[in-house]
Backbone bond lengths (Angstrom), bond angles and torsions (degrees), N, CA, C in turn:
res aa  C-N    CA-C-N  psi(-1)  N-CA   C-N-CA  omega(-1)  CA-C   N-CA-C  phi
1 X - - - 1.476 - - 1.527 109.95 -
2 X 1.400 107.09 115.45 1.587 110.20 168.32 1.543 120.97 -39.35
3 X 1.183 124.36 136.79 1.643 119.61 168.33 1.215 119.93 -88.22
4 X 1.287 148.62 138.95 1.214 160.72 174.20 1.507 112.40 -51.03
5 X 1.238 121.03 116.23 1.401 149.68 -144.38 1.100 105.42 -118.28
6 X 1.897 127.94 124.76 1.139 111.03 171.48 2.021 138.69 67.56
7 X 1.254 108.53 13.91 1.180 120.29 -166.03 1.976 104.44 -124.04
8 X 0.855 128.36 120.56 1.645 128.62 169.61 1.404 110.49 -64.79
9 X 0.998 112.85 105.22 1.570 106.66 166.37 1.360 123.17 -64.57
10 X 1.081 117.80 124.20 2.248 130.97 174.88 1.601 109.43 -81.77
11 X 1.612 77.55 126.16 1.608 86.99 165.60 1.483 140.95 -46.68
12 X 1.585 130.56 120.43 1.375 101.24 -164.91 1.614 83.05 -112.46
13 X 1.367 114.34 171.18 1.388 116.80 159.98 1.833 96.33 -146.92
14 X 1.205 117.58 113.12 1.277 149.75 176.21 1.643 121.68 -96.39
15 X 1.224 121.02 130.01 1.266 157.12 -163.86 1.568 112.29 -118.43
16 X 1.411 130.37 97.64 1.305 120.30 -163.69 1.326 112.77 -143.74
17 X 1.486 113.19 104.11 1.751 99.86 -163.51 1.602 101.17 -96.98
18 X 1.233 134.99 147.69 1.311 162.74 -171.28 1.128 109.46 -122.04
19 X 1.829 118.14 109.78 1.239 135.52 167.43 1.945 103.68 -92.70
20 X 1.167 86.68 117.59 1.585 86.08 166.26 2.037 106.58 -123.04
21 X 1.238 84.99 152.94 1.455 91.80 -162.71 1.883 104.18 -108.62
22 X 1.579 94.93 130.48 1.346 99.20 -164.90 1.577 117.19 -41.81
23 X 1.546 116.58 -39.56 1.351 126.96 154.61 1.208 120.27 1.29
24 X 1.403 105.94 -86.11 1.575 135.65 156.84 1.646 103.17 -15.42
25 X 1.525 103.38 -99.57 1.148 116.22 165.41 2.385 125.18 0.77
26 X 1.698 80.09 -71.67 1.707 91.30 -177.47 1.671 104.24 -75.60
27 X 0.785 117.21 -37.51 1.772 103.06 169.37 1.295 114.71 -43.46
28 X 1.575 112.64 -61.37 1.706 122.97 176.20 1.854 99.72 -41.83
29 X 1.089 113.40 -62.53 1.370 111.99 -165.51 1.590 127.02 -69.91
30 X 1.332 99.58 -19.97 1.553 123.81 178.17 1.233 103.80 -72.93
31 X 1.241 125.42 -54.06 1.661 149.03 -167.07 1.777 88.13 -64.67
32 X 1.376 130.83 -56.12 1.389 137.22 -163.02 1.358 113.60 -57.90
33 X 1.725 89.99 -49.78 1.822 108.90 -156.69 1.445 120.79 -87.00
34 X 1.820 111.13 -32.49 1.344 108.42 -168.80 1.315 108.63 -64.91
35 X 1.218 109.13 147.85 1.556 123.86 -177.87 1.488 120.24 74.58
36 X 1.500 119.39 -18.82 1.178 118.19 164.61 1.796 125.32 -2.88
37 X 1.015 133.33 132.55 1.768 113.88 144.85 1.244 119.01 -104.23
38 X 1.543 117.15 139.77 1.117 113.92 -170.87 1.760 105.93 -116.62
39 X 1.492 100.48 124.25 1.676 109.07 -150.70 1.409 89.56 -149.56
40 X 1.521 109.08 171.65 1.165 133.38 170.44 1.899 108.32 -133.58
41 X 1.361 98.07 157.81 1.866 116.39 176.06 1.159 131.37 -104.36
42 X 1.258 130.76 65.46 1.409 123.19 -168.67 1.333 145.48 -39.38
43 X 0.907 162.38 171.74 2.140 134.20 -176.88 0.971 117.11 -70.43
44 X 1.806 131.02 -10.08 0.865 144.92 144.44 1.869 130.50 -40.83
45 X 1.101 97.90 -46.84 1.301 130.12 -176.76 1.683 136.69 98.94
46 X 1.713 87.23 16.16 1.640 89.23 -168.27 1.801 91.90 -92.65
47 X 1.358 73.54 164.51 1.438 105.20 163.13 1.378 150.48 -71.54
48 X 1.389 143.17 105.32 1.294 121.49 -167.51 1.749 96.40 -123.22
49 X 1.597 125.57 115.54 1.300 131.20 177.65 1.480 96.19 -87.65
50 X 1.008 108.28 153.48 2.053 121.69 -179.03 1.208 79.72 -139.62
51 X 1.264 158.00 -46.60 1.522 119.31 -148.78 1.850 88.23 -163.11
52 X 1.812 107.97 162.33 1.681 121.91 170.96 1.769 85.27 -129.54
53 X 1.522 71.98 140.90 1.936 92.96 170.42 1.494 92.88 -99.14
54 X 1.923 97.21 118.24 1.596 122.08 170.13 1.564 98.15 -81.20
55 X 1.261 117.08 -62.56 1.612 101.88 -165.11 1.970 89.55 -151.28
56 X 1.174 118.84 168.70 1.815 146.37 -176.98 1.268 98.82 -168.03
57 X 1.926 106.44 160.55 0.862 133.55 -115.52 1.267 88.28 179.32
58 X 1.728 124.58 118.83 1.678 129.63 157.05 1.109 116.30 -107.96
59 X 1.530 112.78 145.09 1.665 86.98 160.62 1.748 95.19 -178.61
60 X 1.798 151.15 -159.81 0.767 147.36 118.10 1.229 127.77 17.11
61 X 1.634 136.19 121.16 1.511 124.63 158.90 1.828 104.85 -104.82
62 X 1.111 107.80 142.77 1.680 126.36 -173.60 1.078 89.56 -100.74
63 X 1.314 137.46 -31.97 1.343 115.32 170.63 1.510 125.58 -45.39
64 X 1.091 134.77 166.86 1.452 134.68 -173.86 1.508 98.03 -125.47
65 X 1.297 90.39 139.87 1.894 113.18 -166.89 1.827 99.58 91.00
66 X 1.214 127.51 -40.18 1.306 117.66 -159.83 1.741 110.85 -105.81
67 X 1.557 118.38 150.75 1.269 128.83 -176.62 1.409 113.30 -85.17
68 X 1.150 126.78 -67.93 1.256 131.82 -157.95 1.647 99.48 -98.37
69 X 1.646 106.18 168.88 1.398 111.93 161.53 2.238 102.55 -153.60
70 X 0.885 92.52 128.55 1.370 105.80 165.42 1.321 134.91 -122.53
71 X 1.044 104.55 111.54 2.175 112.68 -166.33 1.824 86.06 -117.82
72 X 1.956 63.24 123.83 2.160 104.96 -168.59 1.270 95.74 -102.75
73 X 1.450 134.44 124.68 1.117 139.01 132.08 1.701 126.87 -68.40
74 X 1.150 111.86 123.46 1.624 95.13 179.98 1.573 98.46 -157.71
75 X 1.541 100.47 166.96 1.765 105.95 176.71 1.544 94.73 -124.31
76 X 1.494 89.45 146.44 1.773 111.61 169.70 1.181 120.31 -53.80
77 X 1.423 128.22 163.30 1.715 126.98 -179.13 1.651 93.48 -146.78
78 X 1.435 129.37 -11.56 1.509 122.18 -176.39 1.592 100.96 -74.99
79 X 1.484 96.60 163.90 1.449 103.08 176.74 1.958 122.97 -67.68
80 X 1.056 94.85 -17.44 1.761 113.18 -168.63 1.500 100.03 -78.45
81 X 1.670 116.72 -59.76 1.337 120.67 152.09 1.192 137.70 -123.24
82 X 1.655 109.76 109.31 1.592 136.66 -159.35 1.388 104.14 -76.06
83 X 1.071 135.13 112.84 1.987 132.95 155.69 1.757 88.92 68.59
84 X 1.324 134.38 33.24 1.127 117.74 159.77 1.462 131.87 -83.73
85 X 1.383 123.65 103.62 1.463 130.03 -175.15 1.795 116.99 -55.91
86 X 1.143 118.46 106.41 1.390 110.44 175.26 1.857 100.82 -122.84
87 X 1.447 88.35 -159.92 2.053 104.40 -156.79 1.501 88.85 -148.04
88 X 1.662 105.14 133.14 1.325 104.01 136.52 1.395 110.04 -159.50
89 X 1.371 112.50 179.63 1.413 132.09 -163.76 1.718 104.02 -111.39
90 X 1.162 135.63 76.53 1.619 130.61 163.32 1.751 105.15 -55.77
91 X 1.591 125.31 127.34 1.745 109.56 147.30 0.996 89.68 -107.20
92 X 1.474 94.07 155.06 1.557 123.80 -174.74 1.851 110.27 -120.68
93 X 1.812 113.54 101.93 1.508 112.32 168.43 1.369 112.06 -69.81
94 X 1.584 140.38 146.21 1.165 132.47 -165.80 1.988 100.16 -123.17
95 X 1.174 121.52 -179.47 1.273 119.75 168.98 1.680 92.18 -166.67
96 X 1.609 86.41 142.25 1.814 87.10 -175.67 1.671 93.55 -115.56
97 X 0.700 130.39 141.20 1.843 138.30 158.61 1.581 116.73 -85.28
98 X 1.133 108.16 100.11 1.938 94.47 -172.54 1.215 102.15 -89.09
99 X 1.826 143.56 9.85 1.125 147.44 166.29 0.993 87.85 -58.36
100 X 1.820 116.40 -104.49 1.429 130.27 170.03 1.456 130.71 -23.39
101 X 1.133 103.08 -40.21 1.617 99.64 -162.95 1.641 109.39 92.15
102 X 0.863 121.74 33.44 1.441 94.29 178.54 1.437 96.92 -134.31
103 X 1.645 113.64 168.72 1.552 132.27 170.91 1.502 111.29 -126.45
104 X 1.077 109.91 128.53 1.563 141.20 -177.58 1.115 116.65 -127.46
105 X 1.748 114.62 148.61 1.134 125.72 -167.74 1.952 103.29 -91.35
106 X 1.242 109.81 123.65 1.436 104.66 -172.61 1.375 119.97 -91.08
107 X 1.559 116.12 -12.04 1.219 132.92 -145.44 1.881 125.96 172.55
108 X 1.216 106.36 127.92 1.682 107.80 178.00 1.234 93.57 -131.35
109 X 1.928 94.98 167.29 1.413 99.48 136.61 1.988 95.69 -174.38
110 X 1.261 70.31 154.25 1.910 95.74 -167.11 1.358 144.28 -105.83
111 X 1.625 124.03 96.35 1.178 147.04 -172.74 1.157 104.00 -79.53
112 X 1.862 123.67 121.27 1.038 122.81 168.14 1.806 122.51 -106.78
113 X 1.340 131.08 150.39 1.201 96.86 -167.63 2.007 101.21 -117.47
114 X 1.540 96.51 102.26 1.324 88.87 -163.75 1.648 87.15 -164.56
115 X 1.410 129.37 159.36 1.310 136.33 -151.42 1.979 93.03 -135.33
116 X 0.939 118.05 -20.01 1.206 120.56 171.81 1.284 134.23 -80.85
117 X 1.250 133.08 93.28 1.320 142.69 -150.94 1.613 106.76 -61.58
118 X 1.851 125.16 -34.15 1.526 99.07 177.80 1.335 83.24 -86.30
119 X 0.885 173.28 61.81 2.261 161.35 133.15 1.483 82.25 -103.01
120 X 0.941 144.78 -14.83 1.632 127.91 -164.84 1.472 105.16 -101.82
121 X 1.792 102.41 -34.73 1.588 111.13 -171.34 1.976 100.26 -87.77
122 X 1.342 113.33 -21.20 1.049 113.10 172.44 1.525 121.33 -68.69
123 X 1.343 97.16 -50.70 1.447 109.97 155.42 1.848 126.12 -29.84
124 X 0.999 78.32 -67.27 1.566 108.50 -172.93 2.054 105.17 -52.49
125 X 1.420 112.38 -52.58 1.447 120.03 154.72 1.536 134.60 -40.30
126 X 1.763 97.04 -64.68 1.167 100.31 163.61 1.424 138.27 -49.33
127 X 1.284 108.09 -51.57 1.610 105.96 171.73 1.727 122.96 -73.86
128 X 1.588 94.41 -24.34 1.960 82.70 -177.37 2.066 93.87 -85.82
129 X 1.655 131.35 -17.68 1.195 104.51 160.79 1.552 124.96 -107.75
130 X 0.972 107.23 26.58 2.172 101.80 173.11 1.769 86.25 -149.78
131 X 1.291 123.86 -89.23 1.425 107.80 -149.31 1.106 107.41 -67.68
132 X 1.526 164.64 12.85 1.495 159.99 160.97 1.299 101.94 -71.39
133 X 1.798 115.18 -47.63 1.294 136.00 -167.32 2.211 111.78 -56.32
134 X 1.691 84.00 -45.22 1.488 101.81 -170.15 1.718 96.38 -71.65
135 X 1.687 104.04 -69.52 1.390 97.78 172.57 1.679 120.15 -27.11
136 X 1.029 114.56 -64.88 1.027 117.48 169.87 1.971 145.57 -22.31
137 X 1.407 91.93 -58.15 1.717 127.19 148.63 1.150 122.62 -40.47
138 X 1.804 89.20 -51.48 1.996 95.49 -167.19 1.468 107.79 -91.89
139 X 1.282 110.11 -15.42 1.695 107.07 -174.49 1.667 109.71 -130.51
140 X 1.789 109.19 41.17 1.368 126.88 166.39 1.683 97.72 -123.57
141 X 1.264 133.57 94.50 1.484 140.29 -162.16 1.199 99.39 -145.41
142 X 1.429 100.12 139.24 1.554 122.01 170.18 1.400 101.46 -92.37
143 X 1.712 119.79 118.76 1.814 125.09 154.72 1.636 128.13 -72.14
144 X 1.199 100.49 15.46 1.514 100.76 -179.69 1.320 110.85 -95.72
145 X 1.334 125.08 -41.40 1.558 115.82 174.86 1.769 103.32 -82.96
146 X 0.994 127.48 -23.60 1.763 113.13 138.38 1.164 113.67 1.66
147 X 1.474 75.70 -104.83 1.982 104.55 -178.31 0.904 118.32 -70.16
148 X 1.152 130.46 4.74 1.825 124.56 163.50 2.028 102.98 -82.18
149 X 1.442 99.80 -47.05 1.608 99.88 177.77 1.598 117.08 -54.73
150 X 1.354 108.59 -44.47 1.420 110.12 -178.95 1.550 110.91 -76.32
151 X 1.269 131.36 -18.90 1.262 116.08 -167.49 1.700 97.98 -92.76
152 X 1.995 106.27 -10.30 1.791 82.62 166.78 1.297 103.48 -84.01
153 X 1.371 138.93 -34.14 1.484 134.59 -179.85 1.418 97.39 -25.05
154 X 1.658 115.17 -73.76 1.162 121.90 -152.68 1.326 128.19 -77.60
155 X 1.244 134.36 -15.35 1.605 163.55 128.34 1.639 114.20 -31.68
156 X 1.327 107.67 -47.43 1.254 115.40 169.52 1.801 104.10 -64.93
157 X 1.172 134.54 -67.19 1.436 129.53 -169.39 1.964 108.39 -75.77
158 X 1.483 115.51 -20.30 1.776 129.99 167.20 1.616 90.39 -53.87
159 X 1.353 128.86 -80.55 1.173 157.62 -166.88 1.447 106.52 -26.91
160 X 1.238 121.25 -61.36 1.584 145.72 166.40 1.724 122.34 -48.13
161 X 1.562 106.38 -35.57 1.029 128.49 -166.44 1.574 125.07 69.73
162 X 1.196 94.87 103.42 1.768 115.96 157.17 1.184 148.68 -45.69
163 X 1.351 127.48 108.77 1.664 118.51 -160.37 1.309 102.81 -109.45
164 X 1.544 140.02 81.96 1.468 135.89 159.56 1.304 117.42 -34.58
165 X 1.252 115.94 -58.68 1.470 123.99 161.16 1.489 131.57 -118.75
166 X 1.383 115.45 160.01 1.900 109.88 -159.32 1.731 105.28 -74.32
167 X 0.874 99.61 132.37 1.754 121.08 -155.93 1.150 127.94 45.79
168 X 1.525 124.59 58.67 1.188 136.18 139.20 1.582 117.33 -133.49
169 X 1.239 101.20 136.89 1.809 112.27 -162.02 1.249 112.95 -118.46
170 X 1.078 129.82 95.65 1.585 136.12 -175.21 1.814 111.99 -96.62
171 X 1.458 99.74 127.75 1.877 113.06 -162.23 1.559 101.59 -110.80
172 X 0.734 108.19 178.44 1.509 120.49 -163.95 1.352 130.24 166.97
173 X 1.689 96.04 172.48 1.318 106.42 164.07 1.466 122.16 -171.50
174 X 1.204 132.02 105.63 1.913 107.65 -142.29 2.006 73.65 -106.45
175 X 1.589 78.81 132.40 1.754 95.35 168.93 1.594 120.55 -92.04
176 X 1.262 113.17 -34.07 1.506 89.59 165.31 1.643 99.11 -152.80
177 X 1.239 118.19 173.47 1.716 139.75 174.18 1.422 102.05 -161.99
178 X 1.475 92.59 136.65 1.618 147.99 -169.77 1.269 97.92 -144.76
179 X 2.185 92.67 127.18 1.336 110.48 162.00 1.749 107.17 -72.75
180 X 1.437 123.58 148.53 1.294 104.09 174.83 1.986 98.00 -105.20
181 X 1.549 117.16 -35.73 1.247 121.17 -177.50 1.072 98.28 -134.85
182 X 1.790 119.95 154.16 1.300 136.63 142.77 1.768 103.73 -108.49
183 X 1.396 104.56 148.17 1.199 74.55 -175.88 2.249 82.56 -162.74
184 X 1.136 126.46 114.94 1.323 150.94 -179.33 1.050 103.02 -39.96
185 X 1.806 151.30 108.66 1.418 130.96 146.62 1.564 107.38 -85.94
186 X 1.753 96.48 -133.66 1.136 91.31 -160.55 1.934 110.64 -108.96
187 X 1.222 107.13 -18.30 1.676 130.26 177.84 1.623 101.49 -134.65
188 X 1.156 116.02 7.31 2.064 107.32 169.00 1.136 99.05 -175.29
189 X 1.892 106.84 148.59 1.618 118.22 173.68 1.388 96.25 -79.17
190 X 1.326 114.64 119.24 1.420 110.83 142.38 2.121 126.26 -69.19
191 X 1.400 102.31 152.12 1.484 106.19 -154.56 1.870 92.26 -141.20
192 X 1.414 136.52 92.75 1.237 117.62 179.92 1.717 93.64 -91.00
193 X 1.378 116.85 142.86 1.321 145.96 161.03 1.237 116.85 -103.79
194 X 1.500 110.04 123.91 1.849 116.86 169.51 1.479 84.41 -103.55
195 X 1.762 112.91 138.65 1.530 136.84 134.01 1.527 119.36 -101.21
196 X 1.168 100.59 151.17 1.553 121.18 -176.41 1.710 100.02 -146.62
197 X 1.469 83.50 108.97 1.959 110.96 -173.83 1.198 120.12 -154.65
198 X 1.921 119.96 145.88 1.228 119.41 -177.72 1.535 96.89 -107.39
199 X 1.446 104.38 151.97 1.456 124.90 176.94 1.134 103.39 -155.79
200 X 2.154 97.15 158.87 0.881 96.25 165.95 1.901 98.21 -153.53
201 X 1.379 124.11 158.39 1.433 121.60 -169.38 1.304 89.71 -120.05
202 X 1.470 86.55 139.25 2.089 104.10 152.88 1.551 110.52 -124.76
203 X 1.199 99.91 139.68 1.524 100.81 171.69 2.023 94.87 -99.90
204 X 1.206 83.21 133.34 1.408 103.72 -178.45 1.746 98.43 -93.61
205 X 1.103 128.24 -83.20 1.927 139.27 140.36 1.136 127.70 -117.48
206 X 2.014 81.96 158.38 1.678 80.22 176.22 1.768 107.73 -114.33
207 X 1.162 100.42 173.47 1.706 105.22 171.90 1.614 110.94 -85.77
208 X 0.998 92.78 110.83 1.868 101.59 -175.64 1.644 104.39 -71.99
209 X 1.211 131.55 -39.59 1.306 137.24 -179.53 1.785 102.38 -73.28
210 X 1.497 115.04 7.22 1.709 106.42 165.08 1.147 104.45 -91.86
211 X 1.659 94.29 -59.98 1.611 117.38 -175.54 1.905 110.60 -33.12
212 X 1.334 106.11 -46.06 1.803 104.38 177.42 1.213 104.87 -87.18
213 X 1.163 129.83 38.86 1.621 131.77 165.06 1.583 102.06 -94.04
């Protein structure tokens, strides 16, 4: 594909909000988590597993103040409780930093679904020392090397020139993107993105038999 010759590229500055759908979301995490063990390392270096993630679940928290909710299925691995199947419900409060870029967990809290007071206190251990910890890890992320990777993806094929439609060629080069909000509904995270990029289009042809449509 010829490159566009002779033409100044114009500043764009773009506004682009991104619905992602929790869907989305729980596949990624499903795909991550099942089977997990959830253990700790002593200075020694051994191992102690308390629990395997059987199956999770994303979606909405009904709680008030909090975003997310995730209900963990998992079975025991300690000696006290052997292959015991329990349930619980983590919500998850979120906080985004649009200085940094980053998202952090601001806030939990934890419903177990079990009638037995040591499975509840076991419960209750496990998640405030290994899975709060992991949660924690996995959903404290910096978006800047994100969007630094994708904007060479996409710079690389801008660069070349892009044909949305057959004979018209749009050039480029987007210089930077910033999330400006994340922000929780109720069936998808909304995500607004500012870009700042030069382009420029040539129409090479058009289809005259559209145009008289």
């Amino acid at each position: 594909m010829e490159q566009i010759k002779n033409i100044s590229p114009g500043n764009i500055i773009l506004q682009l909000p991104l619905r992602i759908n929790y869907g989305v979301l729980e596949d990624i995490i499903r795909d991550r988590a099942i089977g997990e063990k959830l253990g700790t390392i002593d200075e020694k270096g051994e191992t102690t597993n308390y629990a395997e993630i059987l199956d999770i679940s994303f979606g909405e928290s009904l709680k008030e103040n909090f975003d997310f909710a995730i209900n963990l299925k998992f079975k025991t691995l300690t000696r006290l409780f052997k292959n015991k199947v329990g349930k619980l419900e983590i919500d998850l409060a979120i906080h985004f930093a649009e200085a940094t870029q980053e998202v952090f967990i601001r806030d939990y809290k934890l419903e177990g679904d079990t009638t037995n007071w040591l499975m509840n206190n076991f419960i209750e251990k496990m998640v405030n020392k290994v899975l709060y910890g992991k949660l924690k890890k996995k959903m404290n992320f910096n978006l800047r090397p994100v969007i630094s990777k994708q904007l060479e993806e996409i710079n690389q094929k801008f660069g070349n020139g892009i044909s949305p439609k057959e004979g018209i060629v749009l050039e480029g080069k987007i210089d930077s993107a910033k999330i400006d909000r994340l922000e929780p509904s109720n069936s998808f995270l909304l995500v607004q993105v500012s870009l700042k990029a030069e382009a420029a289009v040539a129409v090479e042809h058009l289809n005259l038999a559209e145009l008289r449509k």
